[in-house]
C-alpha positions as CSV (number, residue, x, y, z in Angstrom):
1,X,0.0,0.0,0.0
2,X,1.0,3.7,-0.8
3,X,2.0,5.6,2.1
4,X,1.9,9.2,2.2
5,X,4.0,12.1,3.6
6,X,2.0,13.9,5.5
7,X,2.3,17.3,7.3
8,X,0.2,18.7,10.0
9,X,-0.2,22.6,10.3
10,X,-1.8,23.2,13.8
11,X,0.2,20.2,14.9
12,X,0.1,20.8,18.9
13,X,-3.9,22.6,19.1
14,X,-6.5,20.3,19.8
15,X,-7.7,19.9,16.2
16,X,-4.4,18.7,15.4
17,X,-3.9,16.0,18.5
18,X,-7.8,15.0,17.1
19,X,-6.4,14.2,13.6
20,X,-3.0,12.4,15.3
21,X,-5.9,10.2,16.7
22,X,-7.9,9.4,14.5
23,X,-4.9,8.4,11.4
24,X,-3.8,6.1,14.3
25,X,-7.5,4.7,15.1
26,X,-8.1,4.5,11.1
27,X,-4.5,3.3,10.5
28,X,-3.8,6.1,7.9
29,X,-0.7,4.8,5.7
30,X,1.3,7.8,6.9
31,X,5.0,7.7,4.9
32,X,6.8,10.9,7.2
33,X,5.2,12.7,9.0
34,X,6.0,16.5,9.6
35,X,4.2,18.2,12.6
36,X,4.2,22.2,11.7
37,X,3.2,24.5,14.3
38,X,4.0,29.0,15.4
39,X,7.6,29.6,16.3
40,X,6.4,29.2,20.2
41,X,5.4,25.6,19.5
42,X,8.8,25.0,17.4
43,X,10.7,22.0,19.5
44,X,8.1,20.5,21.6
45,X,7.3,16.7,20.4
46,X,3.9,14.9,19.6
47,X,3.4,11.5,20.1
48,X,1.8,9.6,16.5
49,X,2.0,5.3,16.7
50,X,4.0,5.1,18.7
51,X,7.1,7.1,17.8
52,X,7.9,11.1,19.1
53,X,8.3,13.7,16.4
54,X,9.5,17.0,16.9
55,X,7.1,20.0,16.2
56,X,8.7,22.3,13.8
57,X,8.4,25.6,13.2
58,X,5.7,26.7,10.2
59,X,7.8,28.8,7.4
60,X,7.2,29.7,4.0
61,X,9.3,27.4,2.4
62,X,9.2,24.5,5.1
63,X,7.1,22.6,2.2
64,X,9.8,23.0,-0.5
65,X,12.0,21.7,1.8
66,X,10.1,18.0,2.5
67,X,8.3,16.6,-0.1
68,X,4.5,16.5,1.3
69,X,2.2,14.8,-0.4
70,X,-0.9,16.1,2.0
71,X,-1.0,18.9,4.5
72,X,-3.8,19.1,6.9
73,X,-4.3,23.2,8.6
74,X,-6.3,23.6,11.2
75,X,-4.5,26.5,12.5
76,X,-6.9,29.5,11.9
77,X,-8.1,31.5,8.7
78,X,-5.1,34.1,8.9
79,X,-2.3,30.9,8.8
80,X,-4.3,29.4,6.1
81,X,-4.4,32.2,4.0
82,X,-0.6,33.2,3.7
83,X,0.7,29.5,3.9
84,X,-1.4,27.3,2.0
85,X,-0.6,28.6,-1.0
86,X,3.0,28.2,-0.6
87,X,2.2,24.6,0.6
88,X,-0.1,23.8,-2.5
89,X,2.3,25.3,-4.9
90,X,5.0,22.8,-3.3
91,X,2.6,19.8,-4.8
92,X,0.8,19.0,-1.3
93,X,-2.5,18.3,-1.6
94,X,-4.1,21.2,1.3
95,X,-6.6,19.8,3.1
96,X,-8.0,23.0,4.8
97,X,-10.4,23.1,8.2
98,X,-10.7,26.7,8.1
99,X,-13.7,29.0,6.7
100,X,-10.8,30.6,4.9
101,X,-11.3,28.9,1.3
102,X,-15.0,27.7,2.0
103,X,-16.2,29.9,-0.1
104,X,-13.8,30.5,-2.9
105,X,-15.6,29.2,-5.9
106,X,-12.7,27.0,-7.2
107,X,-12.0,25.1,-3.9
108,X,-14.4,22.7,-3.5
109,X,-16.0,22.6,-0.1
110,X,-16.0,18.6,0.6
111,X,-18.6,17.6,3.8
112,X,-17.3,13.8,3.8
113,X,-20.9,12.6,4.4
114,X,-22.4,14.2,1.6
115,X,-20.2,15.5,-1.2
116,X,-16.9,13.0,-1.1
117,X,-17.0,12.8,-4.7
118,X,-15.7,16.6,-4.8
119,X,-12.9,15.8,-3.2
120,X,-11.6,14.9,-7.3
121,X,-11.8,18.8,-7.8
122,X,-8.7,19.8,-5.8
123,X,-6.7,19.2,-9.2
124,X,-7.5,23.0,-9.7
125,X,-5.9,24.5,-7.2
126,X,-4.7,22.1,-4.6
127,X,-6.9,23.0,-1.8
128,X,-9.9,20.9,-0.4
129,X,-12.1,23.0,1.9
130,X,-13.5,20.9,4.5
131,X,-15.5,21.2,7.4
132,X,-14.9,18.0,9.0
C-alpha cells in the first residue's frame, strides 16, 4: 500500500492532537510525518503510533524543503491564507479546516458525508475545503 508524507499545520492545538488520533484509530498509511506549528510551539514533540516527532516551526518554504504529499491546517483562517498557497504550490494536496477557502468558488467545499466525490476537484488548485 501507498504511504503518504504527510504534514500537520496546527500540529500541537487540539484539532491537530484529534487528527493524530484518529490516522492512528483509522490506520492512515502515513510515509513521514512532519508536525508544523508557530515559532512558540517549534521543538516540543507529539506522540503519532508510537514514535515522538518533533514540532517544527511553520515557514514559508518548510514545504519546498520536505516533499509533502498532504497537508492538513487547522490553524486558523489568517495561517491558512498566507501558507497554503505556498504549501499547494510545493505539490501538497491542502486539506483546509478553516472557513478561509469555504467559499472561494474554485475550492471545492468537501462535507465527507455528503459531497466525497468533490474531493476529485482539488486538481485546480490544490486545496480541499473541508468542514470535518
Amino acid at each position: 500500500m501507498r504511504k503518504f508524507n504527510v504534514a500537520v499545520v496546527g500540529a500541537t492545538g487540539a484539532v491537530g492532537e484529534e487528527l493524530f488520533r484518529v490516522m492512528e484509530e483509522v490506520d492512515f498509511p502515513v510515509g513521514e510525518l512532519l508536525p508544523l506549528a508557530s515559532a512558540k510551539s517549534a521543538g516540543s514533540e507529539i506522540e503519532f503510533n508510537g514514535k515522538n516527532y518533533k514540532v517544527k516551526e511553520l515557514t514559508e518554504t518548510v514545504f519546498d524543503e520536505h516533499e509533502i504529499d498532504i497537508a492538513f491546517f487547522s490553524a486558523g483562517g489568517s495561517i491558512s491564507a498566507h501558507y497554503v498557497p505556498f504549501a499547494a504550490a510545493s505539490g501538497a494536496v491542502v486539506i483546509d479546516n478553516t472557513s478561509h477557502f469555504r467559499m472561494q468558488e474554485d475550492v471545492p467545499l468537501v462535507v465527507p458525508e455528503c459531497n466525497p466525490q468533490d474531493i476529485e476537484l482539488w486538481k485546480e488548485t490544490g486545496i480541499i475545503s473541508s468542514v470535518a
